[in-house]
Backbone as a chain_set.jsonl record, in Angstrom:
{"seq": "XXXXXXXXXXXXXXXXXXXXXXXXXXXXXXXXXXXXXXXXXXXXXXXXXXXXXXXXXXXXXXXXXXXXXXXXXXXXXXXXXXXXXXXXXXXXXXXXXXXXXXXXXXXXXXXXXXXXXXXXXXXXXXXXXXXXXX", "coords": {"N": [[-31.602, -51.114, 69.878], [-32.927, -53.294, 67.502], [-34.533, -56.049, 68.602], [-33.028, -56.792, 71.083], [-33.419, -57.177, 74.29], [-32.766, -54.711, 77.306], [-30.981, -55.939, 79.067], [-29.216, -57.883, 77.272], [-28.19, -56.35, 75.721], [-26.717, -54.255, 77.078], [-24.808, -56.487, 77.893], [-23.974, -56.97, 74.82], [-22.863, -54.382, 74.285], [-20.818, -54.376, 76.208], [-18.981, -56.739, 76.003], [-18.054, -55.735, 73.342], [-16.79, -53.283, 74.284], [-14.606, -54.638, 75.653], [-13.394, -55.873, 73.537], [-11.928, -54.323, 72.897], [-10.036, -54.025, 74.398], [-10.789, -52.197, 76.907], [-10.234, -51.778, 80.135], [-11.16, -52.644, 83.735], [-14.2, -52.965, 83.717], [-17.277, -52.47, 84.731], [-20.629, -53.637, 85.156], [-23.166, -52.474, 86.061], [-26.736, -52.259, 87.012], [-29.227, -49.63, 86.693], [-31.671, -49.431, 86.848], [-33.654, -49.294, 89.184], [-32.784, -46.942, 90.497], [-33.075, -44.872, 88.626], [-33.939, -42.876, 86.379], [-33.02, -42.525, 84.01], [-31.888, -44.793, 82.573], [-31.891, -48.411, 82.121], [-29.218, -49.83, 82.737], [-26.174, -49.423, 83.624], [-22.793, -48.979, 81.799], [-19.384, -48.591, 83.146], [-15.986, -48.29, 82.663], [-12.424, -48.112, 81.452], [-9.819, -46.222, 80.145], [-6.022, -46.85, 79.168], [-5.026, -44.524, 78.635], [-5.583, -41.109, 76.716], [-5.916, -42.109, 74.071], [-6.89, -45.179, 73.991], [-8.914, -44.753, 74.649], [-10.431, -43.117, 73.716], [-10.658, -45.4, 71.055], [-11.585, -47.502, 71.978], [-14.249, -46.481, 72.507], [-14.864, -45.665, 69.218], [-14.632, -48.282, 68.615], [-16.833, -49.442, 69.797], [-19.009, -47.902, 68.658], [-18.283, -48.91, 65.837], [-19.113, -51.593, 65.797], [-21.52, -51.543, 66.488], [-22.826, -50.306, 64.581], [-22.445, -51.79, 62.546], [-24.615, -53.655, 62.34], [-26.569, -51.811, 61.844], [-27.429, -50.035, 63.991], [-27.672, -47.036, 66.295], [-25.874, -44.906, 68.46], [-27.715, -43.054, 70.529], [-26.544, -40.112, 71.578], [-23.252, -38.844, 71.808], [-20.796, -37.897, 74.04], [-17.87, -36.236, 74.437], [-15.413, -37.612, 73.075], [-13.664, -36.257, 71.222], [-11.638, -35.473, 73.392], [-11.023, -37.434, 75.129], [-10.914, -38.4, 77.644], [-12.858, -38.142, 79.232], [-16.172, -40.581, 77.906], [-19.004, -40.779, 76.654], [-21.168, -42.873, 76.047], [-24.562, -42.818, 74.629], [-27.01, -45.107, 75.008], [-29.562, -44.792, 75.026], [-31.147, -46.867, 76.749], [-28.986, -48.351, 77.886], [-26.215, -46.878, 79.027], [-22.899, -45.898, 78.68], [-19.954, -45.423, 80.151], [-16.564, -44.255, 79.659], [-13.848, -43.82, 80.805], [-10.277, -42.45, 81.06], [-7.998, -43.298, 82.96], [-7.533, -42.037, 85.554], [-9.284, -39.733, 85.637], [-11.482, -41.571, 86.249], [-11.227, -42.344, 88.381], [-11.334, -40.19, 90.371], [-13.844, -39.06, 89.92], [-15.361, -40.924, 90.667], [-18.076, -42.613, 89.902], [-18.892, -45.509, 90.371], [-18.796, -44.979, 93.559], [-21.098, -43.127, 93.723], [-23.479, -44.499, 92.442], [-22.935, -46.888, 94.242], [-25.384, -48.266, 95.7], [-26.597, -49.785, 93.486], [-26.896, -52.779, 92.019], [-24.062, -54.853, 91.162], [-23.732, -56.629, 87.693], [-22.929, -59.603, 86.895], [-20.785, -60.656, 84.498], [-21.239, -62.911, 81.713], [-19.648, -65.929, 80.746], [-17.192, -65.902, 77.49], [-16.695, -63.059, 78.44], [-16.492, -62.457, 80.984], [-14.001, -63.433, 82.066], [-12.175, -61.799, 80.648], [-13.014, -59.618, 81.955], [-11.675, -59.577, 84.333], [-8.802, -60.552, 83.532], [-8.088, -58.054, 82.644], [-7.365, -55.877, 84.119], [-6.77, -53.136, 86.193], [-6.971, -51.613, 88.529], [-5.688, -52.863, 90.964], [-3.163, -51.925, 90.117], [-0.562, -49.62, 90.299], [-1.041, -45.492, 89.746], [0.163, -43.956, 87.087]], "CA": [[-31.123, -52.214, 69.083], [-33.63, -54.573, 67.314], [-34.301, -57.751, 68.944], [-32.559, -57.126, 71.703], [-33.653, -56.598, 75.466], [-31.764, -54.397, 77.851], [-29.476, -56.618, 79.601], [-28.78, -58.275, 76.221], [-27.429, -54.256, 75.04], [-25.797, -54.342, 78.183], [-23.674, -57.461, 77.63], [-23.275, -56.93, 73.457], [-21.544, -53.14, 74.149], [-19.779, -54.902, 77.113], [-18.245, -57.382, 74.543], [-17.228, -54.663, 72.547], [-15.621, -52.397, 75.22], [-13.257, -55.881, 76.042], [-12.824, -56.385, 72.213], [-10.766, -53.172, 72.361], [-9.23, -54.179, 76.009], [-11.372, -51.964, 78.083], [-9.945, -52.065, 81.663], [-11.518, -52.563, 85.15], [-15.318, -52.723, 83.109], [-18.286, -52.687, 85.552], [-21.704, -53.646, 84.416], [-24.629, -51.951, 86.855], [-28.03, -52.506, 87.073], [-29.574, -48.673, 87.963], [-33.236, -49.194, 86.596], [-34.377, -49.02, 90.116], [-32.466, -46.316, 91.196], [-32.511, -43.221, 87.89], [-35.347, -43.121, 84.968], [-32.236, -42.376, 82.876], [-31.374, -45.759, 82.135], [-31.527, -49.489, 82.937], [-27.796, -50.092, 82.77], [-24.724, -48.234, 83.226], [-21.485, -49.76, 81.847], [-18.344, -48.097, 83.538], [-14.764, -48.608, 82.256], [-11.282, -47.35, 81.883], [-8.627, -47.294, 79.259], [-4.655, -46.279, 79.965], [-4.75, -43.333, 77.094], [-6.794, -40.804, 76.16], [-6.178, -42.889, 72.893], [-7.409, -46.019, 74.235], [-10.509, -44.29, 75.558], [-11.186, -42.988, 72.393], [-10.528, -46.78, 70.505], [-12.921, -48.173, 72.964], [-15.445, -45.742, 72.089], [-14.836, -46.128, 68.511], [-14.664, -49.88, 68.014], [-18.408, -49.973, 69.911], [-19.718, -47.577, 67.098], [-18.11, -49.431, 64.338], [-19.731, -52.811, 66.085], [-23.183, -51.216, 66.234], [-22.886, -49.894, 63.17], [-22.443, -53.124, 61.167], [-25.967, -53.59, 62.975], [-27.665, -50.296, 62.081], [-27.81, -49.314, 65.274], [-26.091, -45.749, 66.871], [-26.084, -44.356, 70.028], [-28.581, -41.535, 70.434], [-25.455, -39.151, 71.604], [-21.492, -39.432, 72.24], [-20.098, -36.398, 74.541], [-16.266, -36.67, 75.116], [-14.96, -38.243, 72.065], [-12.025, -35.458, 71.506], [-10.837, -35.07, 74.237], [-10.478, -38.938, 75.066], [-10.552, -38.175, 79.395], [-14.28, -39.398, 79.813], [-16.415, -40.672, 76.776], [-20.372, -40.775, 77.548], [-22.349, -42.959, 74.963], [-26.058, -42.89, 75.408], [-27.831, -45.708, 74.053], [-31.326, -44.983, 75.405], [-31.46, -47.878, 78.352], [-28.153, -48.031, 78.589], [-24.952, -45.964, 79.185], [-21.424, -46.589, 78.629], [-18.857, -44.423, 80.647], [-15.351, -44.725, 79.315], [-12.619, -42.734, 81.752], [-8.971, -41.99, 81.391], [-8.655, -44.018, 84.61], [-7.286, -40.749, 86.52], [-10.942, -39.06, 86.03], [-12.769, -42.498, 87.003], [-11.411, -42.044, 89.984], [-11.751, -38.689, 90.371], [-15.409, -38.453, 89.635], [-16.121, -42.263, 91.345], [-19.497, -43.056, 89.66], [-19.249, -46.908, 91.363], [-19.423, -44.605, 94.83], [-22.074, -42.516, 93.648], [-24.238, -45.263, 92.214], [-22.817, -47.677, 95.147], [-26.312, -49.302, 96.139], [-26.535, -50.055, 92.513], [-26.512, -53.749, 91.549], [-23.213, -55.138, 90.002], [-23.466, -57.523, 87.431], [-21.433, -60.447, 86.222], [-20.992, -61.267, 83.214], [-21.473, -65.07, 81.302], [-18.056, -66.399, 80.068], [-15.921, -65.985, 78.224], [-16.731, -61.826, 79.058], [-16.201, -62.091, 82.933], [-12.441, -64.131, 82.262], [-11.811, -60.963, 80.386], [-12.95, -58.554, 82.892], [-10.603, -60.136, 85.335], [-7.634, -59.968, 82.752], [-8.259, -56.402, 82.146], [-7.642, -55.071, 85.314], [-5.517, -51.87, 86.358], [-7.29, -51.328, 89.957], [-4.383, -53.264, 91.915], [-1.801, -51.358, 89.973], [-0.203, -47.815, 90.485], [-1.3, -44.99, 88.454], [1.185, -43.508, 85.97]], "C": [[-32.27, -53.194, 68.936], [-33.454, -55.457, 68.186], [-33.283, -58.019, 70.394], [-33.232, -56.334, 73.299], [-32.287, -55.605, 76.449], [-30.13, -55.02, 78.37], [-29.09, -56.911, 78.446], [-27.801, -56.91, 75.494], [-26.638, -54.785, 76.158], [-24.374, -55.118, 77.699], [-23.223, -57.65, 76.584], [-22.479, -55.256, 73.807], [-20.401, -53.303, 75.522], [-18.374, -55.64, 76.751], [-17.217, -56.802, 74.249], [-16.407, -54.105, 72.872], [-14.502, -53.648, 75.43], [-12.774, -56.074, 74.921], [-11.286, -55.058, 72.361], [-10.076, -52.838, 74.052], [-9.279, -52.918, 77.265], [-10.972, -52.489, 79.524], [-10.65, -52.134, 82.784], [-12.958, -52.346, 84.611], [-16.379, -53.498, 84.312], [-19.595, -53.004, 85.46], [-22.891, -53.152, 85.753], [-25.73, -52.106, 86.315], [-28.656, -51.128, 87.917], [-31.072, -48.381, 87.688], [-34.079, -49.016, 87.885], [-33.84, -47.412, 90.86], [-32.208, -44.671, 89.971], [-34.089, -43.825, 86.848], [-34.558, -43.115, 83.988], [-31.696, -43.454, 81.786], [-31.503, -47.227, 83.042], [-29.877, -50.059, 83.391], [-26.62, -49.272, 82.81], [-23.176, -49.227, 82.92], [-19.975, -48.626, 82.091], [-16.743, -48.958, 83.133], [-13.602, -47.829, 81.753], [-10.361, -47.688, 80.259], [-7.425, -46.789, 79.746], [-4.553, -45.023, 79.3], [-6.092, -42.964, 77.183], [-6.962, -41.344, 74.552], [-7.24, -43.746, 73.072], [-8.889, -45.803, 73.91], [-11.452, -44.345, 74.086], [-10.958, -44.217, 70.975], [-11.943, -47.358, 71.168], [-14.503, -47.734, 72.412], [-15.968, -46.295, 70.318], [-14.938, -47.446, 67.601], [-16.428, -50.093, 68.679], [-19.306, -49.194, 68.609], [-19.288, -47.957, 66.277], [-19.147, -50.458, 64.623], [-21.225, -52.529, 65.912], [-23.628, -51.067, 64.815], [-23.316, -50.778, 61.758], [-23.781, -53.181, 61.515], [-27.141, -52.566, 62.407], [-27.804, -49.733, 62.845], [-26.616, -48.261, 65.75], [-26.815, -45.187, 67.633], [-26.923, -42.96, 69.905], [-27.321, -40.419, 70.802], [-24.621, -39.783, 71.908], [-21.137, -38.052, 72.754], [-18.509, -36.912, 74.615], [-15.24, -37.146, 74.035], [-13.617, -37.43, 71.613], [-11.827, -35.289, 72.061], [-10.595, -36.789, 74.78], [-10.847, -39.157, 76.774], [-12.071, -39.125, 79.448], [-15.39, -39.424, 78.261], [-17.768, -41.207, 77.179], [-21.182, -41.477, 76.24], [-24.013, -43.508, 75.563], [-26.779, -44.017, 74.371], [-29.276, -46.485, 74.723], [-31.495, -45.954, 77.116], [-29.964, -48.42, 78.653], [-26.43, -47.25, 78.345], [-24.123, -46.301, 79.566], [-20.476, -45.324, 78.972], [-17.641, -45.246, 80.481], [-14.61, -43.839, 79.603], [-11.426, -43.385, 81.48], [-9.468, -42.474, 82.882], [-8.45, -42.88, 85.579], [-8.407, -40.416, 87.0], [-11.876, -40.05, 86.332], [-12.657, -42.498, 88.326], [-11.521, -41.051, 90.983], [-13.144, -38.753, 91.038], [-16.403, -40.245, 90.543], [-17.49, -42.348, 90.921], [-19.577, -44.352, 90.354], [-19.611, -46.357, 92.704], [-20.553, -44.07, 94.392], [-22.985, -43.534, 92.894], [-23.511, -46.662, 93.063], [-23.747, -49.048, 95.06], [-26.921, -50.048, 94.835], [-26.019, -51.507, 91.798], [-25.214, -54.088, 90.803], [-23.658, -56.606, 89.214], [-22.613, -58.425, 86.519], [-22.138, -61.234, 85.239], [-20.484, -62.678, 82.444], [-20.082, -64.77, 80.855], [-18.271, -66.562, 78.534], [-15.659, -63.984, 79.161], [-15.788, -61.662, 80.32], [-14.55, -62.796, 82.874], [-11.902, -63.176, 81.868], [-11.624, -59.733, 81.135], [-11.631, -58.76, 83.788], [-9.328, -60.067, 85.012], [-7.099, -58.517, 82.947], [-8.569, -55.295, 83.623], [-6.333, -54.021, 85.787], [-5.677, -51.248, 87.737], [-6.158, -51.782, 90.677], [-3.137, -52.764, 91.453], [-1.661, -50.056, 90.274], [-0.684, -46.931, 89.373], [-0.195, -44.206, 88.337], [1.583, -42.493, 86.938]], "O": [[-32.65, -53.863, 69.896], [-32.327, -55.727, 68.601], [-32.869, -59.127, 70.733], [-33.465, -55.127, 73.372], [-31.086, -55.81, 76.27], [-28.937, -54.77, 78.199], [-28.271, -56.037, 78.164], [-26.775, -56.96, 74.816], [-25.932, -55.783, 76.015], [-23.308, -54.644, 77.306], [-22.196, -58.328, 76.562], [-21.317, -55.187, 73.406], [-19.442, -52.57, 75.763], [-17.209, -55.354, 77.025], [-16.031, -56.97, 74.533], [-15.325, -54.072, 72.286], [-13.343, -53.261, 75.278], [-11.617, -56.493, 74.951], [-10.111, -55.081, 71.994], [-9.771, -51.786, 74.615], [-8.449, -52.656, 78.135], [-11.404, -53.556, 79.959], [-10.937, -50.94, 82.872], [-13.285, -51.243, 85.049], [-16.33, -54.67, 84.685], [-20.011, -52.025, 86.08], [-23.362, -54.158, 86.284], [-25.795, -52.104, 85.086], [-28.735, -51.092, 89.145], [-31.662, -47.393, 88.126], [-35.222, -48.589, 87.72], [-34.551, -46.858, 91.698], [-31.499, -43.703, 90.246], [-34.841, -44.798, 86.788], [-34.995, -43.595, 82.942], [-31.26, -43.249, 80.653], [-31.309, -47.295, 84.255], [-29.65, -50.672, 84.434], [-26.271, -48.504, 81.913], [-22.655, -49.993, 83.73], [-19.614, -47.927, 81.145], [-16.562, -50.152, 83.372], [-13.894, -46.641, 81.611], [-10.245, -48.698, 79.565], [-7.547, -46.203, 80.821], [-3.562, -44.428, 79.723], [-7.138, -43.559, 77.444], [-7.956, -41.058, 73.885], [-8.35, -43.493, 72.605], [-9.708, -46.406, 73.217], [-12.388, -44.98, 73.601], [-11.139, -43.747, 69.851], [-13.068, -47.521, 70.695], [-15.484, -48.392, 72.066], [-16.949, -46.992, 70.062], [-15.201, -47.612, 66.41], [-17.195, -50.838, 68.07], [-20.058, -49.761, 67.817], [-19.817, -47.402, 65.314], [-20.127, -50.428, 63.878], [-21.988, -53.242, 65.26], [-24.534, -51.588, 64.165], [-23.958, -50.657, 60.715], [-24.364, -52.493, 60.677], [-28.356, -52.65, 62.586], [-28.385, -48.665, 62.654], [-25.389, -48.354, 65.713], [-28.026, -44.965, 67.614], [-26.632, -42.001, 69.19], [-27.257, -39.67, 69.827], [-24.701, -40.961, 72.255], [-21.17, -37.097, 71.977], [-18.22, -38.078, 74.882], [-14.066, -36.949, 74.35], [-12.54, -38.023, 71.673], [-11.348, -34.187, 71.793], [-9.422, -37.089, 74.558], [-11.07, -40.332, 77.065], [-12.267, -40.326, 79.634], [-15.42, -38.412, 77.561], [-17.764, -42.088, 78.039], [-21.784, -40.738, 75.46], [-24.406, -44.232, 76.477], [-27.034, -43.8, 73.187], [-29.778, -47.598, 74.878], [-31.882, -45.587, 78.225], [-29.806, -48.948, 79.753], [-25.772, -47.317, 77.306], [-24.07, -46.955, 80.608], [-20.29, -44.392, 78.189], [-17.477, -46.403, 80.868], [-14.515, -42.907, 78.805], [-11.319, -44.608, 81.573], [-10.458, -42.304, 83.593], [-9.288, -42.798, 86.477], [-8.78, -40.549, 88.165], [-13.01, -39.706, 86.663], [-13.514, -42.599, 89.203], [-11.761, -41.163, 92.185], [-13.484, -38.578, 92.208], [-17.582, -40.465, 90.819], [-18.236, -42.076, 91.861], [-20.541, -44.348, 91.119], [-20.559, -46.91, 93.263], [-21.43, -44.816, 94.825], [-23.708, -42.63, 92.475], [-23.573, -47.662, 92.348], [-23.46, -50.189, 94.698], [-27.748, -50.929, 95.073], [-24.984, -51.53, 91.132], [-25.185, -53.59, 89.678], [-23.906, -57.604, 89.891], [-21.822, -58.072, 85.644], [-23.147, -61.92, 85.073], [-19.45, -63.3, 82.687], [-19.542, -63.681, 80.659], [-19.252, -67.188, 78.133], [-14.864, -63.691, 80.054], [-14.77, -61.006, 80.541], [-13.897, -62.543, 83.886], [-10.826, -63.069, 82.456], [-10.647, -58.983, 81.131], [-10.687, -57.97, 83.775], [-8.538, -59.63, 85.848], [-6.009, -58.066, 83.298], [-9.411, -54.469, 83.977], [-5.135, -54.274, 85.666], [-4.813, -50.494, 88.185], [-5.511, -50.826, 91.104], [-2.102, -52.988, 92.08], [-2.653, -49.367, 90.511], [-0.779, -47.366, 88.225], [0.403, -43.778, 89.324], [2.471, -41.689, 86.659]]}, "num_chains": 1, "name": "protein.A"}
């Protein structure tokens, strides 16, 4: 994305994932810990609809931009939705398989960070961790 530094990506497809009420959304910092990427954004929707909304509303948002994700794996099937955009990566799980597959354990020692307001009042909204699953 033109004009924009990593974290800045980070926190505009962070946005996005909350525009379309992204659940339980994690923002990592794993530039010290993969070559794959400075950022990983982890998040949940209730549906494999959702999942695939979520996904969808960040490529419309880029889009207006010019900008598109070097790949998208997952997108029909809705369960986990992988967009790659170079420095950083947006995992979007059917919450079942986020917890399944735990990427927050497996990137653990992995910085979290918090995001400026109003973002972070949203994260906090958008939460499904303290509830039961379906």
């Amino acid at each position: 994305m033109t004009g924009f530094d990593s974290r800045e990506k980070a926190i505009l497809l962070s946005r996005f994932a909350l525009e379309k009420k992204a659940y339980d959304l994690v923002l990592m910092e794993v530039r010290e810990a993969t070559s794959i990427a400075d950022y990983f954004i982890i998040c949940s929707g209730r549906s494999d609809r959702q999942v695939q909304s979520i996904a969808q509303g960040i490529e419309e948002k880029l889009a207006e931009r010019g900008v598109f994700p070097l790949s998208v794996e997952g997108m029909t099937r809705g369960q986990w939705v992988l967009m790659d955009f170079s420095d950083v990566i947006v995992h979007i799980f059917y919450r079942p398989l986020r917890e399944f597959y735990d990427l927050e354990g497996l990137w653990a020692h992995a910085p979290r960070l918090e995001l400026p307001e109003p973002y972070a009042t949203l994260v906090s909204q958008f939460r499904l961790r303290d509830e039961q699953l379906p």
